[in-house]
C-alpha positions in Angstrom: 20.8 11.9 -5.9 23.5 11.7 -3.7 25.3 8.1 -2.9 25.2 9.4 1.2 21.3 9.8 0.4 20.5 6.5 -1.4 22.0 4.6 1.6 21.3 6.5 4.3 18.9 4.6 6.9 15.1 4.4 6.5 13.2 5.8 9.2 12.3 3.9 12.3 9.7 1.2 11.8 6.4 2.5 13.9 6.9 -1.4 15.3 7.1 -1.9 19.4 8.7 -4.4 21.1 5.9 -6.0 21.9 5.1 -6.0 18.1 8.9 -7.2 16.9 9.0 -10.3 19.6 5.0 -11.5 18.4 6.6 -11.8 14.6 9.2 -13.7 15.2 7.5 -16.2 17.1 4.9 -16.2 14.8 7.0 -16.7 11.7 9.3 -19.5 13.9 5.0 -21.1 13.9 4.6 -20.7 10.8 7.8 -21.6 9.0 7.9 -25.1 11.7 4.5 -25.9 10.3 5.0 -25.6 6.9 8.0 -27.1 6.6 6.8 -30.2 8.7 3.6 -30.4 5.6 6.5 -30.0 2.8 8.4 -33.0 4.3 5.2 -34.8 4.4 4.1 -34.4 0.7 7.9 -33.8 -1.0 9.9 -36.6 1.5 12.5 -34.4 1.8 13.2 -30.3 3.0 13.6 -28.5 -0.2 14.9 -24.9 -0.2 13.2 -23.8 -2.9 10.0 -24.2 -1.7 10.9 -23.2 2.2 12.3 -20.0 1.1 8.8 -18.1 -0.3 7.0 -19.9 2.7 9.3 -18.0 5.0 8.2 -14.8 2.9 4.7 -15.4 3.1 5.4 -15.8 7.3 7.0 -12.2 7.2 3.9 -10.8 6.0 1.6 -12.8 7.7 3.4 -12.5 11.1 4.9 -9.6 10.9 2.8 -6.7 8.8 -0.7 -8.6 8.8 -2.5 -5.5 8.1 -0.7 -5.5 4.4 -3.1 -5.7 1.6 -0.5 -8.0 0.3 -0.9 -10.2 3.3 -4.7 -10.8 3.6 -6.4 -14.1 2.6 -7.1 -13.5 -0.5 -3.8 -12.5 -2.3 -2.2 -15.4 -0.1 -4.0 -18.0 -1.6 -4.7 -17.0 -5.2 -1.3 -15.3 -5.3 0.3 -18.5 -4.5 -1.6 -20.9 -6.2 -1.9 -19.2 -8.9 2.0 -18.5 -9.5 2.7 -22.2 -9.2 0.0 -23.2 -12.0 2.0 -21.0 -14.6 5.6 -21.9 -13.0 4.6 -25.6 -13.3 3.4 -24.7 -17.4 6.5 -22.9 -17.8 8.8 -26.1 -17.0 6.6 -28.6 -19.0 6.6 -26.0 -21.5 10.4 -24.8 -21.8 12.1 -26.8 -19.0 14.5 -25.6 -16.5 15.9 -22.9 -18.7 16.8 -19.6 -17.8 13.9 -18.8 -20.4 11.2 -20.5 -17.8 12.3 -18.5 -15.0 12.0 -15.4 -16.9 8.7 -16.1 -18.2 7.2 -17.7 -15.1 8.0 -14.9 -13.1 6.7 -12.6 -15.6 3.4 -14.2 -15.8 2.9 -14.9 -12.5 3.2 -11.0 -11.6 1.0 -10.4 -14.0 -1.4 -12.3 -13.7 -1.4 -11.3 -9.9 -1.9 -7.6 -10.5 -4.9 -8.6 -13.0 -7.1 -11.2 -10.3 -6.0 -8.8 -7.5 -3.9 -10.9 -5.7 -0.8 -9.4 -5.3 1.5 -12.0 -2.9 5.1 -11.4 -3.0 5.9 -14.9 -2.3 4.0 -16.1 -5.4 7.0 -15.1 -7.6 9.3 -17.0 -5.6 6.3 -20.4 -5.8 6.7 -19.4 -9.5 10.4 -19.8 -9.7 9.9 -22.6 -7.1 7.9 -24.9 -9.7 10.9 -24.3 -12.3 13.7 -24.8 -9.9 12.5 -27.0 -7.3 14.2 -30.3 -9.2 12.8 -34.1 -9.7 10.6 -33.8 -6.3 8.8 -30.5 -7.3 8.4 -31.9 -11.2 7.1 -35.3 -10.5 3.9 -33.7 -9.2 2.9 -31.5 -11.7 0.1 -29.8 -11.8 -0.4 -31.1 -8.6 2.3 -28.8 -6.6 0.3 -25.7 -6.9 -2.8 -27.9 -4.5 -0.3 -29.9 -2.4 2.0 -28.6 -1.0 1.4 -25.1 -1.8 -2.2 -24.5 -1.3 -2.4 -26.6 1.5 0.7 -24.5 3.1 -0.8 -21.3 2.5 -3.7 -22.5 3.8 -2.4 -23.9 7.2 -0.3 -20.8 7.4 -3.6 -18.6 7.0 -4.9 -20.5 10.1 -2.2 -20.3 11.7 -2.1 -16.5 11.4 -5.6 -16.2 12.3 -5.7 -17.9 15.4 -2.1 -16.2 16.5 -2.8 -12.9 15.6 -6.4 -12.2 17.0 -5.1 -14.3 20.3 -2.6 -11.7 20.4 -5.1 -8.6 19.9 -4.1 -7.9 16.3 -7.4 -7.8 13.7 -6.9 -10.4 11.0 -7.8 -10.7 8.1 -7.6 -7.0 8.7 -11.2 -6.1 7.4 -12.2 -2.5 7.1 -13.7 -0.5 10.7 -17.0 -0.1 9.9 -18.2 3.4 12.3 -21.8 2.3 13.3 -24.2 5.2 12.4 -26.1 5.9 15.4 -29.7 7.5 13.7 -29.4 3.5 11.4 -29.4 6.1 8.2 -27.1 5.9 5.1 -25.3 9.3 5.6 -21.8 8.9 6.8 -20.9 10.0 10.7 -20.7 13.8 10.9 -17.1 13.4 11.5 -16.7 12.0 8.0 -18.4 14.9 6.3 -16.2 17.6 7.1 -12.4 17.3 6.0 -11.0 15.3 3.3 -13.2 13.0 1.2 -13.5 9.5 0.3 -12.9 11.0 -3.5 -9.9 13.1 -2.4 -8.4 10.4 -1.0 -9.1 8.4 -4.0 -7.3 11.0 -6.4 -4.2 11.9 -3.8 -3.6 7.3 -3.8 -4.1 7.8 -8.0 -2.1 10.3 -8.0 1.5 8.1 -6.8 0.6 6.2 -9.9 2.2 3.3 -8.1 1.3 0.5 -5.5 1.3 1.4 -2.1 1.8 -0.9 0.2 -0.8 0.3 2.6 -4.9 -0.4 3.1 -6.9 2.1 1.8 -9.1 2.0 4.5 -6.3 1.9 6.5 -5.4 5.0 5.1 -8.3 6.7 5.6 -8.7 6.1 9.3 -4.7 7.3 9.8 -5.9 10.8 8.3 -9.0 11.4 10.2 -6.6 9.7 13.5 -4.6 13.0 12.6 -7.0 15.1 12.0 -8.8 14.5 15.3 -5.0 14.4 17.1 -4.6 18.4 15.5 -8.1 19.0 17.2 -6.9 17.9 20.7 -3.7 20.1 20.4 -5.8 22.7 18.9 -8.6 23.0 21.5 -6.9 21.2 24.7 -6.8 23.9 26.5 -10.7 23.9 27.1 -11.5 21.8 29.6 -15.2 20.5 30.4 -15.1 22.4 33.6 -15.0 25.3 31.7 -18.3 24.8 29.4 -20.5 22.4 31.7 -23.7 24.0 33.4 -23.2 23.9 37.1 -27.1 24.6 38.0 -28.2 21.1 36.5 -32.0 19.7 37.1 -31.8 16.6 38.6 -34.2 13.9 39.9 -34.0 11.0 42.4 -34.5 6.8 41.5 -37.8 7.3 43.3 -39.3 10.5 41.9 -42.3 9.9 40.0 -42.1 9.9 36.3 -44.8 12.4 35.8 -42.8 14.5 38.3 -39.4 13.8 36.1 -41.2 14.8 33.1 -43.0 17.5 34.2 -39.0 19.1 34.9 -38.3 18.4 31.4 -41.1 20.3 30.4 -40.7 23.4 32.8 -36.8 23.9 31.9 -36.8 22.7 28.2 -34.6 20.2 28.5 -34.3 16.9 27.0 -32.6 14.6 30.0 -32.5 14.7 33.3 -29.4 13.3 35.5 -30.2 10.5 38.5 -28.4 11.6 41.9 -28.7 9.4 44.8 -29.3 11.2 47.7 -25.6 11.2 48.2 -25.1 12.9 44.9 -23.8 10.1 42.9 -24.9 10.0 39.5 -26.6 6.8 39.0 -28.4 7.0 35.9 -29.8 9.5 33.4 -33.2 10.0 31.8 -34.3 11.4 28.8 -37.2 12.1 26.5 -37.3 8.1 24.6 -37.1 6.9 27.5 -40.6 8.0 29.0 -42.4 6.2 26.0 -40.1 3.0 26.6 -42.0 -0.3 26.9 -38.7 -2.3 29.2 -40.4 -5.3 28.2 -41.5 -4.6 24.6 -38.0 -2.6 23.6 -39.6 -2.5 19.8 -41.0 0.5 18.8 -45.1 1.3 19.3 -46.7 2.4 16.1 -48.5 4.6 18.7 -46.1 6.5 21.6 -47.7 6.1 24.6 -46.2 7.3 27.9 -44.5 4.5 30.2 -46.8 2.8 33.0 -43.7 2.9 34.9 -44.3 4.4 38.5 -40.7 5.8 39.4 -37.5 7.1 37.4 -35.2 4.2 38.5 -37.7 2.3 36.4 -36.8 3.8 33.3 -33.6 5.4 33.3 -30.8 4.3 31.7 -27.6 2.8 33.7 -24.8 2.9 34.2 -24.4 5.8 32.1 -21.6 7.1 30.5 -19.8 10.8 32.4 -17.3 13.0 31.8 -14.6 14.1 34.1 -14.2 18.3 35.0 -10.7 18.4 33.8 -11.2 16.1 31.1 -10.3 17.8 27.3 -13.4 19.0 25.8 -11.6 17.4 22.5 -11.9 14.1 24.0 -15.7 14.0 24.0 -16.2 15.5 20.1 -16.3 11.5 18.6 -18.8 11.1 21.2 -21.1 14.1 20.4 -20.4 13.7 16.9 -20.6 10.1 15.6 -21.5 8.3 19.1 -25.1 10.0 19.0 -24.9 11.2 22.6 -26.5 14.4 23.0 -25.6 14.9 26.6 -23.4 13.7 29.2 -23.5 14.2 32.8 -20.0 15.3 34.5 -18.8 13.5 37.7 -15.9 14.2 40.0 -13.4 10.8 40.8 -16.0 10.1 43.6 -18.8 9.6 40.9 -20.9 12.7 42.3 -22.7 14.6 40.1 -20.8 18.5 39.3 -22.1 19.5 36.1 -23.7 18.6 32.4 -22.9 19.5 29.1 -24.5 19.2 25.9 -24.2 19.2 22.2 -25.2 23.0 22.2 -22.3 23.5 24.7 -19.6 22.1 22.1 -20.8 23.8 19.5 -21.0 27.0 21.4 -17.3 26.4 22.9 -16.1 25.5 19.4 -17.1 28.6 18.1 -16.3 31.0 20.2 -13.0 30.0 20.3 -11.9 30.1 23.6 -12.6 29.1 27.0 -16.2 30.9 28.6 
């Protein structure tokens, strides 16, 4: 490897502006407030202990969806390093010997409980080096200041980042499955796997500092992105039926499903009588009880007199020019099985269904 290569410039960081000024201020938080609580407990600012605090902030501040930033490796990481950098000193004083060990340990002992915190081998050195403050406490370093630091910083981070939008602790997305079974979303069954993905992270035989859940939703993000450039060019205009059965707020439910029956299909649109879609009507929703939503052990038709009585609204259109690749996570995993299509005005043009994105998917091109 070249010398020109192994200092050339990493690429850009994926981070905004927006994203670079929220760190900063959130580490200037989180570095004022733990220092004020060292001052408290050690009487005096010491460097060693400051400087892994300020790590801990870059992660927590500035990367919180890190696996090596979430609660867990931030607490256990940290208090666990200054338990065996705290035995180290009592144990072989501070000797070059201590350091080595304590750092050693504490690593180790990280990668075994899962807590991985890349500040805890600084704490570890901290607890060796940190002088007569640091050793007059003992055992008790690793609960105050340390544990209590992490912890204040944790809060900190919590209240900052989700005020700011960001998810922390950055837990895992769950997609809701819309039929309440335990089969994955249809968009999860096609593609990669949860065991590919598993053997392609094994395979790096290393850590990588990335979720992998996080992971995961990057790919199928991808995935769905080549989709859109794949099929953008198909428009809903282009697959929507244009002769759509409709009914009005006050047509008579028997009447609505009557239509249903006549034209085999399984919801109706709701047009005002200027053509705005106001609502939509399908087959549950004739054997609805509004004020008994739990199922009936025994379907019986609605005692409801007109359609505006059981439809459902608002309800959710598309747009004529709108990508038919836009409304696949809908069709797919969103359980919709139909969806009107409005112009901007909000009157009623067309309707498409699940049969009309599979039909447009497999032909290939445009009708």
């Amino acid at each position: 490897m070249s010398l020109s290569r192994l200092f050339s410039l990493p690429a850009a960081l994926s981070a905004g502006r927006r994203e670079i000024v929220l760190g900063t201020l959130g580490v200037a938080v989180g570095v004022g407030c733990t220092e004020w609580i060292s001052r408290q407990v050690l009487g005096a600012v010491i460097p060693w202990f400051i400087i892994p605090m300020g790590a801990s902030a870059v992660l927590l501040f500035c990367v919180p969806a890190s696996p090596l930033a979430q609660p867990w490796p931030s607490i256990a990481g940290n208090l666990v390093s200054a338990l065996i950098g705290v035995a180290c000193y009592r144990w072989l004083g501070e000797t070059a010997p201590a350091l080595a060990l304590a750092g050693c340990l504490a690593v180790g002992a990280m990668f075994l409980l899962r807590c991985l915190h890349p500040p805890g081998g600084a704490v570890a050195l901290t607890a060796v080096l940190g002088g007569a403050p640091v050793h007059e406490l003992g055992y008790a370093f690793a609960l105050v200041p340390v544990t209590a630091n992490t912890v204040a910083m944790l809060v900190l981070a919590f209240l900052f980042n989700n005020a700011v939008g960001r998810r922390y602790p950055h837990l895992a997305q769950v997609r809701a499955q819309p039929h309440g079974t335990l089969d994955p979303v249809p968009s999860q069954r096609v593609g990669f796997s949860a065991a590919d993905l598993d053997a392609a992270l094994a395979s790096f035989g290393e850590v990588l500092d990335v979720d992998r859940d996080d992971l995961e939703e990057i790919l199928v993000r991808a995935q769905m992105n080549a989709r859109r450039r794949q099929w953008g060019a198909v428009r809903c205009a282009d697959i929507m039926s244009r002769d759509v059965v409709i009914v009005r707020p006050q047509t008579p439910v028997l009447e609505a499903w009557a239509l249903l029956a006549r034209h085999r299909v399984k919801a109706l649109p709701v047009v005002a009588a200027d053509a705005r879609l106001v609502g939509i009507v399908s087959v549950p929703d004739f054997f609805i009880d509004r004020s008994k939503p739990e199922p009936q052990p025994v379907p019986r038709m609605s005692s409801a007199g007109v359609v505006a009585q059981i439809m459902s609204s608002p309800v959710r259109s598309a747009r004529p020019g709108q990508a038919l690749a836009d409304l696949v996570g809908a069709f797919s995993d969103g359980g919709v099985h139909h969806m009107p299509v409005a112009d901007d005005e909000g009157r009623l043009v067309g309707m498409i269904t699940q049969s009309d994105v599979v039909a447009a998917l497999f032909a290939g091109e445009p009708r």
